[in-house]
C-alpha atoms as one frame of an Amber mdcrd trajectory, in Angstrom:
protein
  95.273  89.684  75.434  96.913  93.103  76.027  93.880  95.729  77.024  93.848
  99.172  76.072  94.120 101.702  78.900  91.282 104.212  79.537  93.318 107.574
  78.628  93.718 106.010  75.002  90.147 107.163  74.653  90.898 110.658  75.247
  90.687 111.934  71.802  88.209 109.671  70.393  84.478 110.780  69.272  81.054
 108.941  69.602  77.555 110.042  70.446  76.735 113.289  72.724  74.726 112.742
  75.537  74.848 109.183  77.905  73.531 107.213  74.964  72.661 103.608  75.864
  74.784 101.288  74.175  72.530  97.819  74.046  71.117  95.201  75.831  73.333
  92.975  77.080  70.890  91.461  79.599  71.039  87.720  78.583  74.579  87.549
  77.304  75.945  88.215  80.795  74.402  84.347  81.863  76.729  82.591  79.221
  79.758  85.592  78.781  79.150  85.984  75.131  78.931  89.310  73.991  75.848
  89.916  72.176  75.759  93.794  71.628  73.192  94.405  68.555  74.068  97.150
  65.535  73.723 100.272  67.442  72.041 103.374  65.755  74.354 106.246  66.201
  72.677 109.141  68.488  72.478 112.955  67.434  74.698 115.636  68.536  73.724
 118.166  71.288  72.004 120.370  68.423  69.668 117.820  66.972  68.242 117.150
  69.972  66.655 120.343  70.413  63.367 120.157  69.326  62.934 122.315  66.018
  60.467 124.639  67.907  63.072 125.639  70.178  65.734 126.016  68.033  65.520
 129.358  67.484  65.989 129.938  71.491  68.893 127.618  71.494  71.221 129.230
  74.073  69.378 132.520  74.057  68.592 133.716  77.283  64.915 133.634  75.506
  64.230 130.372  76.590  62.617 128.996  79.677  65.470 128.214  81.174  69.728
 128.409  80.647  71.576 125.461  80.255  73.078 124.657  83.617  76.801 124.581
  83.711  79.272 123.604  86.847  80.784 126.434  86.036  78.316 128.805  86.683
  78.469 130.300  90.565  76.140 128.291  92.294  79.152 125.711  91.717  81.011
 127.473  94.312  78.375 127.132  97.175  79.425 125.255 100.496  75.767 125.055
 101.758  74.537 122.103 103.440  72.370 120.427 100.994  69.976 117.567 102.667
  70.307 118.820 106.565  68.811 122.040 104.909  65.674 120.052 104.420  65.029
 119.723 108.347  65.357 123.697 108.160  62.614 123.747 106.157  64.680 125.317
 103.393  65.997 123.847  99.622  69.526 124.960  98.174  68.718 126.201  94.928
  71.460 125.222  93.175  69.952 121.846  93.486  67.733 122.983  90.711  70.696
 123.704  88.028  71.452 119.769  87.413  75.259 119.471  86.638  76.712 118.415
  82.909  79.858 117.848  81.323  81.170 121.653  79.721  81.935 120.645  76.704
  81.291 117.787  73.557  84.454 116.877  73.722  84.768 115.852  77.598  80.998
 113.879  76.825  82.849 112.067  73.996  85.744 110.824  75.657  83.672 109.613
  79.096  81.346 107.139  76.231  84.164 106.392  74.672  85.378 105.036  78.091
  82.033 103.389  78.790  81.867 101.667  75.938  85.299 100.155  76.234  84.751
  98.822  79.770  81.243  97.603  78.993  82.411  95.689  76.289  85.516  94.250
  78.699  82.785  93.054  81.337  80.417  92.108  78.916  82.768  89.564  77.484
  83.240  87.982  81.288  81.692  84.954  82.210  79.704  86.381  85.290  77.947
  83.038  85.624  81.165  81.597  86.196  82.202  83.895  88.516  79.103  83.537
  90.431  79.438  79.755  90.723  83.377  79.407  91.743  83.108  82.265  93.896
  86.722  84.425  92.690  87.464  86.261  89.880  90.707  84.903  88.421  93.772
  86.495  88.086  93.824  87.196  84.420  90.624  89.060  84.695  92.387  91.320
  87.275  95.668  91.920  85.255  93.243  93.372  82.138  91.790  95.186  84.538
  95.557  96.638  85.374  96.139  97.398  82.181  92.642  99.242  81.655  93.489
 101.308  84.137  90.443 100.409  86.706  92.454 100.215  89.793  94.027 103.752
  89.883  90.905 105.672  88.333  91.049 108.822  90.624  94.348 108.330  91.412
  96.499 111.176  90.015  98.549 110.716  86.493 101.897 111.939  88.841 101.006
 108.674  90.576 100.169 106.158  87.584  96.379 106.550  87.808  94.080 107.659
  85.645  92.950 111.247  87.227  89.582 110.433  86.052  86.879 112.861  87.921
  83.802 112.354  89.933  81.320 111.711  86.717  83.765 110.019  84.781  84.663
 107.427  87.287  80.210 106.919  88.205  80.201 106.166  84.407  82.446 103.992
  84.583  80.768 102.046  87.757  77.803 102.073  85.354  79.964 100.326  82.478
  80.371  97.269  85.510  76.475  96.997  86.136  76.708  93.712  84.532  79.213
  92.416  87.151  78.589  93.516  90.519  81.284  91.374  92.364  84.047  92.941
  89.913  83.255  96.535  90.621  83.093  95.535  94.539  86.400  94.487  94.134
  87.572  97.336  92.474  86.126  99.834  94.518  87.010  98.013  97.818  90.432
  98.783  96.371  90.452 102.099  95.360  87.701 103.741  97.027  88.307 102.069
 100.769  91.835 100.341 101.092  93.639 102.750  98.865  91.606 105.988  99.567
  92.886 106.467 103.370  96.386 107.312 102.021  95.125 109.183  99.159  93.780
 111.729 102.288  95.717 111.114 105.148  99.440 109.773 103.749 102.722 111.704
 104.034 104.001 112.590 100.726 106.510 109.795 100.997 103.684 107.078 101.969
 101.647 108.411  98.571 105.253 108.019  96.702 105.646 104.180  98.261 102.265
 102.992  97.499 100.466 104.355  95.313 101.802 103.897  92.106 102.119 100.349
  92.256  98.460 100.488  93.816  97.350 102.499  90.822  97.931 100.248  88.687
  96.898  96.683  89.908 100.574  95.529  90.387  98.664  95.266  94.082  96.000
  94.945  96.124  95.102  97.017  98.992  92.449  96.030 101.386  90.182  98.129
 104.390  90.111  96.607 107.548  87.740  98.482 110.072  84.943  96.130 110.889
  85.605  93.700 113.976  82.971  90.648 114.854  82.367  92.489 118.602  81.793
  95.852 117.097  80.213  95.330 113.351  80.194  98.944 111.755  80.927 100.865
 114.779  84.490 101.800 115.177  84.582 102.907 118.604  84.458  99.346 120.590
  87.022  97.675 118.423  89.626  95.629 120.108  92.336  95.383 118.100  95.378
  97.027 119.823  98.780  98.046 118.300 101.515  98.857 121.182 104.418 100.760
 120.672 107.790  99.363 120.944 109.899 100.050 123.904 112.511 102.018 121.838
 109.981 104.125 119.743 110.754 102.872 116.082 107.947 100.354 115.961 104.048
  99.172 116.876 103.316  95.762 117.118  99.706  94.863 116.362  97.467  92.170
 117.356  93.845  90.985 116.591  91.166  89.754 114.245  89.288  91.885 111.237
  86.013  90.754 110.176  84.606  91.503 106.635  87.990  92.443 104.483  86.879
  92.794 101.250  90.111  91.856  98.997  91.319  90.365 102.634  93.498  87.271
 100.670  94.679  89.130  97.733  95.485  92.260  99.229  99.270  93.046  99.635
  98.628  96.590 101.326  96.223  96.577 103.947  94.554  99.968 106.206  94.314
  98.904 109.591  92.267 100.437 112.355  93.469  99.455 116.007  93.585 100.611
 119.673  96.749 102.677 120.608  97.496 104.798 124.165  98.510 108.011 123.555
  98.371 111.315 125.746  95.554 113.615 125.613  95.618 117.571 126.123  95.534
 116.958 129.842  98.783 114.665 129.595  96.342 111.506 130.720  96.845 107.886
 128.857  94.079 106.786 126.680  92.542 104.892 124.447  92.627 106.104 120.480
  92.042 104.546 117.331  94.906 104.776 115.082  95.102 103.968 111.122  98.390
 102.028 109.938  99.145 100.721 106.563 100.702  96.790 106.730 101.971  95.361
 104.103 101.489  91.427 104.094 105.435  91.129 103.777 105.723  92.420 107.520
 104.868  88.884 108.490 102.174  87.686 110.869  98.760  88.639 108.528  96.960
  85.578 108.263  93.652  85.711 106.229  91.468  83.183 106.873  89.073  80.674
 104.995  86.290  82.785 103.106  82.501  82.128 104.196  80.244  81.041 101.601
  77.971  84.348 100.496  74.374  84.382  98.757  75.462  87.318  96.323  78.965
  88.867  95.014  80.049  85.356  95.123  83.294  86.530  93.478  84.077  89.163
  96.123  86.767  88.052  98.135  85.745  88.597 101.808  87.335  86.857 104.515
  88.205  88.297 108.250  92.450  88.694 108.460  94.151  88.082 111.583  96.844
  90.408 112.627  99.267  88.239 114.619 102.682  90.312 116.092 102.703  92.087
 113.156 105.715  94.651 113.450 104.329  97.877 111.837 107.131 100.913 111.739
 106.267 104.020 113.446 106.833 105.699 109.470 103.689 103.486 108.802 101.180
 105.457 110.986  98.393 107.205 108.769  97.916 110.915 109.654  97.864 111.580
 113.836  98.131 108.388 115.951  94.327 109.926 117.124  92.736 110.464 113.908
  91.515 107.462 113.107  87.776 107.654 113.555  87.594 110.877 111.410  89.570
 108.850 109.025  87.667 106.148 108.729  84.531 108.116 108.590  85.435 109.952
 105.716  86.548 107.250 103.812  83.732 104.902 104.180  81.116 107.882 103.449
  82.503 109.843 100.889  82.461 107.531  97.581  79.216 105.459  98.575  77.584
 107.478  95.138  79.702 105.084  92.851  77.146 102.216  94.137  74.434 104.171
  92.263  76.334 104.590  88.966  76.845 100.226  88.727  72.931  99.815  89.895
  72.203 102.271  87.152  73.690 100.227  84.541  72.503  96.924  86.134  68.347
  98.193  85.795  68.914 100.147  82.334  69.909  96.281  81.238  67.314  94.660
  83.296  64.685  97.128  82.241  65.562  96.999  78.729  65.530  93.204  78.408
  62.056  93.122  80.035  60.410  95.463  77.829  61.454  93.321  74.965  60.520
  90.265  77.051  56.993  91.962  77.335  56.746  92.455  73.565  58.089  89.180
  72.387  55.479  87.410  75.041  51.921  86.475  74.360  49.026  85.339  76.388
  44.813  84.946  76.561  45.947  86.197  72.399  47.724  89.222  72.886  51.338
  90.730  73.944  51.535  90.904  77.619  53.003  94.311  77.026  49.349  95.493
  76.407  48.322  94.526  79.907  47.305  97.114  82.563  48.794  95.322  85.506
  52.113  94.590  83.021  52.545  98.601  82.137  51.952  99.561  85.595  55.405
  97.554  86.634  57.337  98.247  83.683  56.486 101.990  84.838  57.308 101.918
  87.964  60.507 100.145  87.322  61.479 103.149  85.070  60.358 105.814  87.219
  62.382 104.730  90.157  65.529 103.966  87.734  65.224 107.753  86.316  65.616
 108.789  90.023  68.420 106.713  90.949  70.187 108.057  87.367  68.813 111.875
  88.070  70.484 111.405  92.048  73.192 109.659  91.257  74.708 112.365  88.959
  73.323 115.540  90.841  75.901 114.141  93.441  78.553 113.506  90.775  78.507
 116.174  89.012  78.700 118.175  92.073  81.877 116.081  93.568  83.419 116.806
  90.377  82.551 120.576  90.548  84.043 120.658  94.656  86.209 117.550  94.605
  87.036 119.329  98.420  83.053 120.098  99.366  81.894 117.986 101.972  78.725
 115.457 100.551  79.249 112.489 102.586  75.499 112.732 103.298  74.563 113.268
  99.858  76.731 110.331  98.501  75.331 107.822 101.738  71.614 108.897 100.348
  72.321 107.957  97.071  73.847 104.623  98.090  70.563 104.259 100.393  67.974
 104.825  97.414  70.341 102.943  94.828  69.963  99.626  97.658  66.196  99.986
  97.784  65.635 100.498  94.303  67.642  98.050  92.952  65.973  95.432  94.663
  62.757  97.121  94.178  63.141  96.956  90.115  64.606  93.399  90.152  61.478
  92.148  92.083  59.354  93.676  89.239  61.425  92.404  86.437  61.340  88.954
  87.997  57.540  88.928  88.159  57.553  89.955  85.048  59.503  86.804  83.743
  57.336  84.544  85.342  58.575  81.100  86.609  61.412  81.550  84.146  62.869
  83.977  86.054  63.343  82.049  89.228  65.788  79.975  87.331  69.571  80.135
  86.840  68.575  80.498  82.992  67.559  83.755  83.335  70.371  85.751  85.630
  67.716  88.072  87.500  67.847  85.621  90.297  72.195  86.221  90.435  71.307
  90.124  90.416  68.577  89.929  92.599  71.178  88.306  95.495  73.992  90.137
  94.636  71.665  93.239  95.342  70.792  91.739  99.138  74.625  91.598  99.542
  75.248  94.969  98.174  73.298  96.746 100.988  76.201  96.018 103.515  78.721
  97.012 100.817  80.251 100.435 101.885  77.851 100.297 105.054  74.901  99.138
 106.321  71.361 100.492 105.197  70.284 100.769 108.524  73.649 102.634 109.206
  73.375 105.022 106.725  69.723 106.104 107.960  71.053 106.379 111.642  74.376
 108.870 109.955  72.383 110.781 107.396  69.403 111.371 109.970  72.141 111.964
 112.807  74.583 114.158 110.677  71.899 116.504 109.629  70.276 116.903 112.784
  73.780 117.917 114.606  73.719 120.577 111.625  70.016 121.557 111.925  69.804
 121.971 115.866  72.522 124.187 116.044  69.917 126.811 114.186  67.353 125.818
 115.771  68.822 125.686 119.265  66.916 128.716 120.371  63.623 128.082 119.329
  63.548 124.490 121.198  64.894 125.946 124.432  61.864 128.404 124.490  59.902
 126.103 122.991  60.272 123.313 126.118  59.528 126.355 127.508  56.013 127.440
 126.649  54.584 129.816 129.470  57.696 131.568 129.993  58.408 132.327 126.467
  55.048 132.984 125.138  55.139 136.125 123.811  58.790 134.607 121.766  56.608
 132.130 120.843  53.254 133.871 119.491  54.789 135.123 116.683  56.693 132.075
 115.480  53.156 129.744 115.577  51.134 132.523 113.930  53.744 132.607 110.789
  53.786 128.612 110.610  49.986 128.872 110.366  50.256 131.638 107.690  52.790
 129.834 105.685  50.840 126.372 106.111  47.878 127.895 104.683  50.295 129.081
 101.373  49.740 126.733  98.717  53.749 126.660  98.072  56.137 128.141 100.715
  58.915 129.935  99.934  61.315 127.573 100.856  64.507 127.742  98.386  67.850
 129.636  99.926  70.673 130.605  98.366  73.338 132.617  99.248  72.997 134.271
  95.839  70.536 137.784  95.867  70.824 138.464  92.090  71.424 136.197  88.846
  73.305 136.804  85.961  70.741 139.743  84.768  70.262 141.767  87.352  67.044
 140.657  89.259  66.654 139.189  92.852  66.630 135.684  92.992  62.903 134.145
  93.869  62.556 132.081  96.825  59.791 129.729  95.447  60.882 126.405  93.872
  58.711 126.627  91.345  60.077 130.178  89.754  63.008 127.777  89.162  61.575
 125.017  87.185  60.247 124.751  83.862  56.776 125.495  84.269  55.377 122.272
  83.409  56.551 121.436  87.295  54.898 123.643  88.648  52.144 121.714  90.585
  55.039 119.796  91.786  57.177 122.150  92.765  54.430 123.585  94.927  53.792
 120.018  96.584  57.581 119.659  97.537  57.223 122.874  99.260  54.614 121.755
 101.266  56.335 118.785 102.108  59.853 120.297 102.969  58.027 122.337 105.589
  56.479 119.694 107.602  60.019 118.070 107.307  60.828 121.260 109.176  57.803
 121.406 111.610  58.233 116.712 112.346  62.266 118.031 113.180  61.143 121.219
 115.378  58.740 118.509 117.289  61.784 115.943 118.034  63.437 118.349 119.187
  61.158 119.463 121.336  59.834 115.918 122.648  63.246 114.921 122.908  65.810
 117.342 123.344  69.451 116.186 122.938  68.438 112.416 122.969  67.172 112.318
 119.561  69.754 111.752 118.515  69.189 108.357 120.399  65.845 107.539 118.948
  65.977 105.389 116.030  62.569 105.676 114.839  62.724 109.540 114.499  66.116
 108.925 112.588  64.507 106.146 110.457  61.607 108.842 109.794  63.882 111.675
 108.975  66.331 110.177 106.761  63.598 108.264 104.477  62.100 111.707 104.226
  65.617 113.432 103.418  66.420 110.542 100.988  62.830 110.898  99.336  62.894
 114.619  99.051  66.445 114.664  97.896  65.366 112.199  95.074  62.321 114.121
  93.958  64.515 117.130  93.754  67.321 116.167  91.501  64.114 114.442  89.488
  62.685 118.131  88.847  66.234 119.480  88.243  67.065 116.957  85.862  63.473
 116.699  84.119  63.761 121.066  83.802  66.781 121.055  82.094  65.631 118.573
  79.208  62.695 120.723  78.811  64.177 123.854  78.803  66.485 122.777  76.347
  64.551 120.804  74.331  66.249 117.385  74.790  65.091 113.918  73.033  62.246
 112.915  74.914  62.010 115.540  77.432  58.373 115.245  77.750  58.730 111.626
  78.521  61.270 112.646  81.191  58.375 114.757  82.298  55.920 112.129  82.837
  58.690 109.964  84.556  59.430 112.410  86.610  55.330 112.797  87.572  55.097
 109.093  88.469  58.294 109.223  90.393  57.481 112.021  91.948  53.476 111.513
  92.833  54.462 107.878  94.311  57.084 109.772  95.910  54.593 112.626  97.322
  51.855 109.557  99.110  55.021 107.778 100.932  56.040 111.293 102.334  52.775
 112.724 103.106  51.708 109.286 104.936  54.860 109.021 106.841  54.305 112.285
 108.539  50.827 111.281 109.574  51.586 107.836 110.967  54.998 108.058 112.400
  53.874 109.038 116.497  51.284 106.103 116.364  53.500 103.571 114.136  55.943
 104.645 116.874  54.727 103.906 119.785  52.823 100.428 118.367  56.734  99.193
 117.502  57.298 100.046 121.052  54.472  98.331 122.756  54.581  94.896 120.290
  58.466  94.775 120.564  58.602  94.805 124.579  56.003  91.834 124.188  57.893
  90.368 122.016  60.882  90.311 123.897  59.203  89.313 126.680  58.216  86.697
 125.653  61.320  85.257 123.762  59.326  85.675 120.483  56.240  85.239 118.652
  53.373  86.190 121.521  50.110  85.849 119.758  48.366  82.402 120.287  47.676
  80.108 118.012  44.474  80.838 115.586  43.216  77.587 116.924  43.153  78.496
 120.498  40.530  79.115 122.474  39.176  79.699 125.742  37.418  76.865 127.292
């Protein structure tokens, strides 16, 4: 059946807004599409509450509406390292939204369309033969999934940042399709996009754009994992220049058999500024018809059963010297970039995943009784029904902070934004499924209910587009390159103490004053007066609805002991933090945390400002987000020397002792 393509939507209206457009929880199990008569959702007007209508878009009201457009959309700040300077970018406060009705239209009118194309897969299916057919993939050709941010001059869609995150949420339903896509697109197709010749772009990517093939990322090697540095492939350049021939083994290709196009990462010698041979790692594209690429039997998986993920041997493959990617030393910046700077799509398909999940379990909770009564009306049942929503409204609120702002400075560098958003969005995820699974009882540790496919597809997911662990070690490791270079001075003096005592003096005596402030000033912008004329505050909460308030002020708080926990790595450790994995671990669960809680007040503001549907209820979700949020926070920063230096102590037993050390609870000494 011929599919329609995406831009066919362009001119057609639905509901304002990111409406939810049904459960479609339980028909995912058997592929049926089981969408129920949806109620059509009000326009932009109607959802301001009729006590506010009068302030509608007058500068009267507690708050403007907050538009990309406006000028904190041209900032280049550094958004999460600033939270290790003890300082929050302001225009994390105005949460970005689509300009106009008509651009909201057109991106649901998109959604719908793809969420009814993967509703009406057999997932199930999928799941248990372990490949998505072909036919699936040609519809999704002729959608127009494969070229989504590809440019129209190349046959792809040109779809933006927030367009192409709804559409990831559209595929929440099928997590091993949108792996495959984005393995595609976002990895395997994505290092021409930024480093090809105009000629490579003209070769490839139109036929990439549009599914007629596959492309595929190869980075990862069995000896080296993640890490790019110790790889061993090695491509060596012909004897008359014209050629390289490359040799070795890629682990973990996502798309590996399919792929026609593939990025390759390998060893090459080339001369540094000195004149010296060594060692670089060089990008190539190979195409399959080049000869020698072998992929190899895929590994059984526990989730994304239908990615296709197999290592691909490179055997004598000749690759031309046209075929290089960008400089023949570039390829650790390249592959960098890539593999960090789309990671925020993952939120967008867990998004639409948990609003299913949720959904389904609330009517689960309903529709069940026990001891006489719906189980909804049970303390304990509320409580994780809560949480689960809580946590899903700050995986939505991050996940489009970071969209909207890609799509306001497709050039600005959020790498660490989108890697903390693909961090919380792992976490979460399997956080909420655990919930909704105790919440179905025995039932949903079945195959009849498909929690338990989610639940292991969301295991797998973690490694998808890097490591958990990994991103804690980059985000904690990218922001503290950024943050010691400001505070470079004070940590010199400060390892230092009796010789720079009176630089010092001052600096202790105005954290203790600010400590004792019930809300620093911690907000920075580059911005000294808004739109009418007065200076910009520096307190968070002068930037929130007032409602928020008492939250604002406790994110303050919190920001600055971020600040003071960084100054005292520094300090204890000087250049080889950057070494010490706990203090990373620390840091980025507290950037992740803090970055979430943010872009929960922004987004919670703006409804209330404006007077959105249910703003107050996006109040109190924000307030259980956000107080959970507050505890985890507040006890890391009191336990982390002593948790610390336990791991250290109970881990070089461990290890010396091959294991377990504790005797048995049986023992005893006779």
């Amino acid at each position: 059946m011929m599919m329609r393509r995406l831009t066919d939507f362009a001119g057609r209206r639905c509901a304002c807004g990111f409406p939810r457009t049904g459960r479609r929880f339980f028909a995912a199990s058997g592929g049926a599409v089981a969408t129920p008569e949806q109620k059509s959702l009000p326009d932009d007007e109607s959802q301001v509450s009729p006590t506010l209508k009068k302030y509608f878009n007058k500068t009267r009201i507690a708050m403007q509406m907050p538009m990309m457009t406006r000028e904190y959309a041209v900032s280049n700040a550094a958004l999460i390292p600033s939270f290790f300077l003890g300082r929050l970018q302001l225009e994390l406060l105005e949460y970005p939204e689509l300009s106009t009705k008509e651009n909201v239209s057109n991106v649901n009118a998109m959604f719908e369309h793809v969420e009814d194309f993967v509703s009406s897969l057999d997932s199930a299916q999928i799941d248990l033969q372990g490949r998505i057919s072909d036919p699936v993939l040609r519809s999704c050709g002729e959608i127009g999934l494969f070229g989504q941010r590809v440019d129209s001059s190349f046959n792809g869609l040109g779809l933006n940042a927030l367009e192409s995150t709804r559409i990831a949420e559209a595929m929440g339903l099928n997590a091993s399709l949108f792996a495959t896509l984005t393995a595609h697109e976002a990895l395997g197709m994505k290092a021409i996009q930024l480093a090809g010749t105009e000629e490579q772009k003209r070769k490839y990517l139109p036929a990439l754009a549009t599914g007629e093939k596959i492309a595929a990322f190869c980075l990862a090697e069995a000896s080296s994992g993640s890490d790019p540095q110790p790889i061993q492939s090695r491509a060596v350049l012909s004897p008359d220049g014209r050629s390289y021939f490359l040799n070795g083994r890629k682990s973990w290709v996502t798309n590996g058999s399919r792929a026609d196009v593939y990025t390759v990462f390998a060893l090459t010698t080339v001369k540094n500024d000195k004149g010296e041979q060594e060692d670089r790692v060089t990008p190539f594209i190979v195409e399959r018809t080049f000869g020698g690429v072998n992929p190899q039997s895929p590994a059984p998986k526990l989730g994304l059963r239908g990615l296709d993920l197999v290592d691909v041997v490179f055997s004598n493959v000749k690759v031309p010297v046209e075929n290089v990617l960008g400089d023949a030393d570039s390829g650790l910046q390249l592959a960098t970039r890539v593999a960090a700077s789309d990671r925020y799509l993952v939120g967008g398909l867990c998004v639409g995943l948990l609003r299913n999940v949720v959904d389904a379990m609330v009517e689960h909770c309903q529709m069940r009784h026990r001891f006489g009564h719906s189980i909804a009306q049970f303390g304990m049942v509320q409580e994780r029904l809560v949480r689960s929503a809580a946590h899903l409204y700050a995986l939505e609120s991050m996940t489009y902070l970071v969209a909207g702002m890609v799509t306001a400075q497709p050039e600005r560098d959020l790498r660490i934004e989108s890697s903390a958003v693909k961090l919380f969005a792992s976490g979460t995820t399997k956080f909420v499924l655990n919930e909704c699974m105790a919440l179905s009882g025995a039932l949903g540790l079945t195959n009849e209910l498909p929690i338990e496919r989610y639940l292991r597809d969301a295991y797998v997911l973690d490694s998808f587009m890097g490591p958990i662990d990994l991103l804690r070690l980059y985000i904690a490791g990218a922001s503290l390159s950024y943050a010691g270079k400001d505070m470079q001075e004070f940590v010199r003096k400060a390892r230092k103490p009796v010789a720079n005592i009176r630089y010092l003096l001052p600096k202790v005596f105005m954290k203790d004053v600010r400590l004792l402030l019930s809300a620093p000033a911690v907000g920075a912008t580059s911005i000294r007066e808004n739109e009418r004329g007065t200076r910009v505050s520096l307190r968070v909460r002068d930037h929130l609805h007032p409602n928020l308030a008492h939250h604002a002020n406790r994110l303050s708080r919190i920001i600055y002991h971020t600040h003071e926990a960084t100054r005292q790595a520094f300090i204890l450790h000087g250049p080889t933090v950057i070494e010490n994995q706990l203090v990373l671990k620390l840091l980025a669960d507290l950037a992740v945390d803090l970055f979430a809680v943010t872009a929960c007040l922004s987004r919670a503001s703006r409804a209330k400002s404006i007077g959105l549907r249910y703003h107050d209820h996006e109040l109190e979700l924000t307030s259980a987000f956000v107080l959970e949020a507050f505890s985890r926070m507040e006890k890391a920063l009191a336990d982390y020397k002593q948790k610390g230096n336990l791991s250290k102590r109970i881990s070089a037993v461990m290890f010396k002792e091959n294991g377990y050390a504790a005797v048995h609870p049986l023992s005893r000494v006779w």
